[in-house]
Every structure is written in C-alpha cells, then in structure tokens.
C-alpha positions in Angstrom: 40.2 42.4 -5.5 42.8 43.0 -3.2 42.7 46.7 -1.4 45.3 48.3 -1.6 45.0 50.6 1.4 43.4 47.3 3.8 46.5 45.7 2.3 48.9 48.5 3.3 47.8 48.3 6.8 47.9 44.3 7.3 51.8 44.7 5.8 52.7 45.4 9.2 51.9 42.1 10.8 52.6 40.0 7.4 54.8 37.6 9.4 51.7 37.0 11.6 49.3 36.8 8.7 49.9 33.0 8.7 50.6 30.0 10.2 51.9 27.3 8.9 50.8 23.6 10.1 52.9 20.8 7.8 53.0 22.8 4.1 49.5 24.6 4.5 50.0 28.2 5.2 46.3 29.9 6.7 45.7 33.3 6.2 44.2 35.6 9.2 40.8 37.0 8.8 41.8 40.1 7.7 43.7 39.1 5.3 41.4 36.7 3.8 38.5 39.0 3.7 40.5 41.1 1.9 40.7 39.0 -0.9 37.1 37.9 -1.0 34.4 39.2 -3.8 32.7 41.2 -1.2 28.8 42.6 -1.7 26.2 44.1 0.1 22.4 43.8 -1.5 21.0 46.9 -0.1 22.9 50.2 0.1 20.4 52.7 1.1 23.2 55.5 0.5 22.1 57.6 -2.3 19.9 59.6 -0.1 23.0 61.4 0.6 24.1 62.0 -3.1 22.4 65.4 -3.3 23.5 66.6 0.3 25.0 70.2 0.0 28.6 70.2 0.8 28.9 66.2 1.1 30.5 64.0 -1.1 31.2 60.3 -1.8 34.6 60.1 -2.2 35.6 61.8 1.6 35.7 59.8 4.5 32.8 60.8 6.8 33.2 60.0 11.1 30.0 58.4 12.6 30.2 60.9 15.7 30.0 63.9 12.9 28.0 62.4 9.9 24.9 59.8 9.9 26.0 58.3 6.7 27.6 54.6 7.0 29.2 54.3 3.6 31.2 56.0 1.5 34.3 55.5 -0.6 37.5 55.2 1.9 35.0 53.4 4.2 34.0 50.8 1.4 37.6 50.3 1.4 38.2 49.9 5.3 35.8 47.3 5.7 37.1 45.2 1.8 33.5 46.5 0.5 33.7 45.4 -3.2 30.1 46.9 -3.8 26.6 46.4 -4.0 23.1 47.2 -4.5 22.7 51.2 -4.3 19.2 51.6 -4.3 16.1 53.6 -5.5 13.7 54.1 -2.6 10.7 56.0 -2.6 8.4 56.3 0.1 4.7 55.1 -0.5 2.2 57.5 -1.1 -1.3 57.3 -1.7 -2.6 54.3 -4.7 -4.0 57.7 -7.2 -2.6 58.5 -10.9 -1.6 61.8 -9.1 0.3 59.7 -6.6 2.2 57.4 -8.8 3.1 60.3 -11.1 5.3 61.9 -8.3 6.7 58.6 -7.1 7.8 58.2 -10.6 9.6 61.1 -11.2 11.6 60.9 -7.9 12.0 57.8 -8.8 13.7 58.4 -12.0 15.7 61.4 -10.4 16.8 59.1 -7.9 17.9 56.6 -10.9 19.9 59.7 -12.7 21.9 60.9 -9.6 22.9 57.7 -8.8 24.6 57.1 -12.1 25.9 60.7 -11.9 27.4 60.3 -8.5 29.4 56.7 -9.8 30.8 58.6 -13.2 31.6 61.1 -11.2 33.3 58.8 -9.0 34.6 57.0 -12.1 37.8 56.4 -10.9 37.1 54.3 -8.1 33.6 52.9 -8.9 32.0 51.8 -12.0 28.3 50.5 -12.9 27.2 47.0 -13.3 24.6 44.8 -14.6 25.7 41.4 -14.8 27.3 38.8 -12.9 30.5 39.0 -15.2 30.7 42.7 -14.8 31.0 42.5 -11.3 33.9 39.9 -11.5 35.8 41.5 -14.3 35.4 45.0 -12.4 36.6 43.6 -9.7 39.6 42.5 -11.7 40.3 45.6 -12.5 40.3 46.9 -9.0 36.9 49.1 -9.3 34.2 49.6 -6.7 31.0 47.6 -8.1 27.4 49.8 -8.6 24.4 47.5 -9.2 21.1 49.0 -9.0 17.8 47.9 -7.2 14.5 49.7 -6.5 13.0 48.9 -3.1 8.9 49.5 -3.4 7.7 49.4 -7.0 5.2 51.6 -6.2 6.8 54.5 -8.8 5.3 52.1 -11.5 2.1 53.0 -11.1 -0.1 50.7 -13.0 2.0 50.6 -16.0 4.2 47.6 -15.9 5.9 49.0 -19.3 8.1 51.3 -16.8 9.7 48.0 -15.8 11.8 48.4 -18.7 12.7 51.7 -18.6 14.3 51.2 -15.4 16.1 48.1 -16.9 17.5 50.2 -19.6 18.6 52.3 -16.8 20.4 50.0 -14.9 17.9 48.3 -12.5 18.5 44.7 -11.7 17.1 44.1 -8.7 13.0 45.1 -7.6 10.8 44.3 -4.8 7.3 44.9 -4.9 6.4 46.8 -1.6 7.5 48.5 1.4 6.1 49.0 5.0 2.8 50.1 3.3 0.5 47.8 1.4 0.1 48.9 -2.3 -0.6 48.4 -5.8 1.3 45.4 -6.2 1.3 43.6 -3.1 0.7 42.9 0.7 3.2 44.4 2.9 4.8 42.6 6.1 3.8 45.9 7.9 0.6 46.9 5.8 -3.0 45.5 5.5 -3.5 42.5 4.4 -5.6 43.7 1.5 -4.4 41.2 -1.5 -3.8 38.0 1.1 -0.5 38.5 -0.9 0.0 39.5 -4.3 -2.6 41.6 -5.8 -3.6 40.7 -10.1 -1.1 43.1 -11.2 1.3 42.0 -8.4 1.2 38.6 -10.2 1.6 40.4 -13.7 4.7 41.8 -12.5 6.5 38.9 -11.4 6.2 37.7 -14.8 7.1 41.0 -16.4 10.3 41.0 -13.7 11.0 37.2 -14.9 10.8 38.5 -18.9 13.3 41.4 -18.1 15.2 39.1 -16.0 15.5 41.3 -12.5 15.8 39.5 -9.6 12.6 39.8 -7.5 13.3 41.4 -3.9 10.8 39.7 -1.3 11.9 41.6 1.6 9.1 43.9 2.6 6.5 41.5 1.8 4.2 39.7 3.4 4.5 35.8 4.7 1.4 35.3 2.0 3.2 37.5 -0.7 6.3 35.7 -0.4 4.7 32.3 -0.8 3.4 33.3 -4.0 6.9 35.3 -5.5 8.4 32.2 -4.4 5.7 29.6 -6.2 5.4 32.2 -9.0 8.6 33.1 -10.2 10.8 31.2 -13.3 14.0 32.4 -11.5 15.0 31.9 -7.8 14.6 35.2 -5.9 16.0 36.4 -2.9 15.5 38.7 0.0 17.7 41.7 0.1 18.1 42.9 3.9 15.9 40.5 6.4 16.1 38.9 9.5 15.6 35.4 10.8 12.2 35.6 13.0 13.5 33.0 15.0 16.0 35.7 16.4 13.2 37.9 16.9 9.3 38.0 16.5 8.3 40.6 14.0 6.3 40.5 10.7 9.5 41.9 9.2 11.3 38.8 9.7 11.6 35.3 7.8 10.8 32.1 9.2 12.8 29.3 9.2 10.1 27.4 7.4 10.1 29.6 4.3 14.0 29.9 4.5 14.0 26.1 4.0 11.6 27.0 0.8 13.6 29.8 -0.5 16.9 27.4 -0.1 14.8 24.6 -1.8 13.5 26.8 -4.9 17.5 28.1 -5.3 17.0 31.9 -3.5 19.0 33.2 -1.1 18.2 35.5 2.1 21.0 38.5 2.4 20.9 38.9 6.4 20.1 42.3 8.1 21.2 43.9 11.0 17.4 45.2 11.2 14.2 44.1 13.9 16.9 41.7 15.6 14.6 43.8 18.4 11.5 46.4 18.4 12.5 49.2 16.7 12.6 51.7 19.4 10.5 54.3 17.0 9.4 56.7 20.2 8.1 60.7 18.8 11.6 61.6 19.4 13.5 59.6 16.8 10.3 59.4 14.5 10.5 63.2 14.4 14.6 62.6 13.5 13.8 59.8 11.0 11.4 62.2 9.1 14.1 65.0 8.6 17.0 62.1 7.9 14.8 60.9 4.6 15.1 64.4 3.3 18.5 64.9 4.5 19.6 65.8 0.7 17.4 68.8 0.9 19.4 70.3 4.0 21.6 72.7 4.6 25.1 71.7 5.6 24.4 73.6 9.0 20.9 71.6 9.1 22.5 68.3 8.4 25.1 68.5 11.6 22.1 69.4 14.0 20.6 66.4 12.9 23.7 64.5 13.8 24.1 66.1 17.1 20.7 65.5 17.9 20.6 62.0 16.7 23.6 60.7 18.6 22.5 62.6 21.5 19.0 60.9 21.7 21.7 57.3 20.7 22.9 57.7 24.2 19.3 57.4 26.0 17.5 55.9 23.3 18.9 53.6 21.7 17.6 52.6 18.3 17.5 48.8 18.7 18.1 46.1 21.7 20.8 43.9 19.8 24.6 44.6 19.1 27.4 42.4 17.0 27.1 39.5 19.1 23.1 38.7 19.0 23.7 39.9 14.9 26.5 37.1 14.4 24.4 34.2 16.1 21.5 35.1 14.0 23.6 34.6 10.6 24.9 31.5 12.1 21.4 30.1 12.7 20.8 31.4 9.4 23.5 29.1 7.6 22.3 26.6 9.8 19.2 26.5 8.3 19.7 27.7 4.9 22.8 26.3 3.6 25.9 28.5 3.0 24.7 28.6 -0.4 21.9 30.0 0.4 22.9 33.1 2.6 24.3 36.3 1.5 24.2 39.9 3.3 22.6 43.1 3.5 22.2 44.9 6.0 20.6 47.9 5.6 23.2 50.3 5.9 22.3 54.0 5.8 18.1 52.8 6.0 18.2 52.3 9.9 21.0 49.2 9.8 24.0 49.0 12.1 23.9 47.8 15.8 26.6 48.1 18.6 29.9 46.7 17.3 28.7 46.4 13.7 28.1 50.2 13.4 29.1 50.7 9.5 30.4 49.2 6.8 34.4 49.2 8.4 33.0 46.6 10.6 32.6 44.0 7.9 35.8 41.9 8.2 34.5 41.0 12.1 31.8 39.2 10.0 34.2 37.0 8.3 36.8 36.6 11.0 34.1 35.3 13.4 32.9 33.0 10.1 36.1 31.8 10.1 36.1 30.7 14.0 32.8 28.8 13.4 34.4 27.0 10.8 33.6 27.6 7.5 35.7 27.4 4.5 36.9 30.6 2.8 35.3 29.7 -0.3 32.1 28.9 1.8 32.5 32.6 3.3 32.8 33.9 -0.1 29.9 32.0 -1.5 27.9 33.8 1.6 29.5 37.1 0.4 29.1 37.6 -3.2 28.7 33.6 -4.7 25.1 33.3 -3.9 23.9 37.1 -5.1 25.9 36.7 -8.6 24.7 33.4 -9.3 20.8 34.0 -8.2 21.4 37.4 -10.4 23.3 35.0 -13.6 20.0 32.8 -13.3 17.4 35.3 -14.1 16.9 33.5 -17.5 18.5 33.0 -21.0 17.5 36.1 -22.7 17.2 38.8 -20.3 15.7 42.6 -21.4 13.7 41.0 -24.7 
C-alpha cells in the first residue's frame, strides 16, 4: 500500500528519491519501505483499547503517553498491520483459575474487534493471507489476531475453536509461567517440554489451522512444536541468544531447525540485555498491565513516573544499533526467508533509536545498506508471516 501521508512528506525530496545508474532508477529507503507489505507479529496494544479518555485513531507522544502504536503512528513508520493480541497473565492451573482467564480472555477478543469496526475506516480484520493482500489493496490497516499463553483454555481444547470463529489465527502455548500446556523458557521445567495435553493441542492448532507461536517456550518445548507440528510454525517476538544469553532467546542451532522445517523467527527488540526489572519498575509494570482500568489522571502519573525512572534506569542495555546487528546475524543464519519481525511493541519492546513503531523505515534503510534486495526485505517483512500463515493446511476450521 502506498501511504498517503509517508508519501506526502517524501514529495518534497522526489528529485532525490532516486538515482539513476545506466536505465535503473533506485528508490531511497523511505520510499521503498513505503511501498512494501509491512507487518508486525505481536502488537501487544489492546491493553490500551479500554483506557478512559484514550483512543486509537489520535496520535499519542512518547514523552506524554506509554503506548507505541496507534493509528497516525502505524502510518509514520509504513505499518501495514499485524498481530494485535489476546494476552492474559497466568494464574493458578485450578477450574476456578481457567474460568477467569477465559472470560478476560474472550473480553479481550470482543474489544479488539470493537476497537477495529470502530476504526473501520482505516483498519479492517483479517484471517487469511489473501485478506491481508487484498486489504492492503484497498489501502486499509490489516487486524490479525493471536493469543499469547493459552492458558484461558483451560483443559478444554474445544475453546480452540471458538477463538477461531472469533478471529484467532495465531496461539502459543505458554508465557513466563509454566502451565497446563507446556514448559516455559522462564518457568519450571515440569513437562521437559510439552505436557499430554500440550501435545493434543498442537494437533488440535494443526486441525483448525492456526499457526503455532513458540515464543515463550522452552528449548525442550520448542523441539517438540517443531517435530510435532504438520505446518511450519514460527516464533512471534524472540531474540537470537547469540546476541545475548537468556532462556528467552533462540539459539542458532534451533534457528537452523525452524528454517529447515519451513518456520520463521519474527525478531524482537526484547532481552537483547537483562531486563533491568529492579522494585521500582516492577511496581510501574504492575500498574501499566491494568492501565485500561485507570483514570486518565492515573494513566499520566504513570507516564511521568515511568519516563522519570527511563532517565536513571533504564529498562534495557541495547539501543538500535546492537538491535540491527542482531537481525543481521539472524538472516545470516536463517535465510531471509526465514526471518520476519515482531518486536514487542507496547509488552516492554523498543530500545534507544528504535523507540516505536515510527522508527520502522530505519529497519529497512539500514537492510538496504547491508545489501539485500527489496523483495528480499519484503519477504523479511510480511513474505515469510503470510506464507507460514497460507501453509497451515488444506482445509482449515473443519
């Protein structure tokens, strides 16, 4: 799609938007980036959909608002869409537990499509491959669906198909706490991977034909999604552990497996360093995940305290530069069709110089200088999601 507003701005400099060497004309970055199918695989946004007095369609300043996405942003930065997703924190493994988890879990489902029809305009829902392309034919914002932790399901597997009727098309089993379903990279190592029902799951998620999210999960759980699954899978918003030591992250070994098996890792801006999680930002981080139930008043003290802590403790040790040699080592590894990108925005993404989703046409400019073809860069952008997504099997949802 080509934005309108990005396209505006560029018309300034359109006699420096090329060069010409013999007949072949190449576009700058900006300009090309522009015109790329552009997605992100986890959008941890919707916990602002219910804020009082905040909406997705204004333009919101990092120094004012904590949120790193919305609408004229998603525009700035040639965002075509993503993965806007259904998180719920893990609670205890109890029928009283799951039962909660489930019905926030299909609250957080129903505002999610009642924030994009209200948006209609601008953004529309998808669940295929070919709905993204042909949205973005039509100039619309793209809204997939993913749940990260399936904890909400209990130990009902059936729910797996209400939340495909609803929309869902991409799942991972667990977050930082081991559950039901599976070992977490962060958790006990109770299942040494996938529990019984873990394993009945991938084969539910391979029936329904939702791509199976191994970020979160343990080295030992991922071996098995990997070995288990009909369907390539991929990981949504992970690191390369290679750039940085932490359970969290992938290894290059299992990157070559994922690349062999036809997945693809989406690279995060996340654990590129320790997490720098001291009383003072836990005590922040705890308010932020119920931001939705403040008071607009409420939600700028956050702010002002959380960029005021920013300036003396910083949340992570990397910025822009360490991120960008980490995806190059990735591609290295991996294969440019094997990459893709999410990077956590608005669920503790975002370093210095890549601080929200405005900043994404640095990505592709400094693509660009290493090389890569523009149909390689949009392979990395949106080519390797939609196809792993098109491959989930012949007769998805029967």
């Amino acid at each position: 799609m080509k934005k309108p507003v990005l396209l505006l701005l560029l018309a300034a400099t359109a006699l420096a938007s090329c060069s010409v060497v013999g007949e072949e004309k190449t576009a700058e970055p900006a300009s090309v980036h522009a015109d790329m199918l552009v997605l992100d695989t986890h959008l941890d946004t919707p916990l602002h959909f219910e804020r009082e007095g905040w909406t997705f369609a204004d333009r919101h300043q990092l120094a004012s608002d904590l949120v790193q996405l919305d609408i004229p942003r998603m525009k700035d930065g040639a965002l075509d869409g993503g993965f806007f997703v259904i998180y719920t924190e893990q609670g205890p493994l109890t029928p009283e537990g799951y039962a909660d988890a489930l019905a926030f879990a299909r609250e957080r489902s129903d505002l999610i499509d009642s924030v994009i029809a209200k948006h209609g305009d601008a953004i529309a829902p998808a669940l295929t491959a070919e709905d993204a392309r042909r949205l973005n034919g039509e100039g619309k914002l793209i809204a997939f669906k993913a749940i990260e932790n399936s904890y909400p399901l209990g130990e009902d597997l059936s729910l797996l198909q209400e939340f495909y009727d609803k929309g869902v098309r991409m799942a991972g089993p667990v977050h930082s706490a081991t559950n039901q379903f599976a070992d977490s990279a962060t958790g006990e190592a109770r299942w040494n991977g996938l529990s019984p029902l873990g394993k009945e799951w991938v084969a539910e998620m391979n029936r329904l034909g939702i791509v199976i999210d191994a970020s979160h999960s343990s080295d030992a759980a991922f071996d098995q999604l990997l070995e288990l699954s009909k369907y390539p899978i991929i990981l949504s918003h992970s690191s390369l552990r290679s750039a940085y030591d932490h359970p969290r992250n992938l290894d290059e070994g299992r990157l070559r497996k994922l690349a062999a098996k036809g997945g693809a890792m989406c690279i995060s801006t996340i654990f590129m360093s320790e997490m720098n999680m001291s009383p003072a930002r836990a005590e922040l981080f705890g308010q932020y995940e119920r931001i939705g139930a403040m008071s607009p008043d409420e939600q700028a003290e956050l702010t002002r305290r959380w960029r005021e802590l920013d300036k003396v403790e910083p949340m992570w040790a990397a910025d822009f530069e360490d991120y960008m040699a980490m995806v190059l080592r990735a591609i290295e590894v991996g294969g440019v069709d094997h990459i893709c990108f999410g990077a956590d925005w608005d669920g503790g993404g975002g370093l210095a110089g890549i601080e929200d989703i405005s900043a994404l046409p640095k990505v592709t400019a400094r693509l660009k200088a290493a090389g890569y073809s523009d149909a390689d860069i949009e392979k990395m952008w949106s080519g390797n999601v939609l196809r792993v997504l098109a491959a989930q099997g012949a007769n998805p949802g029967e």
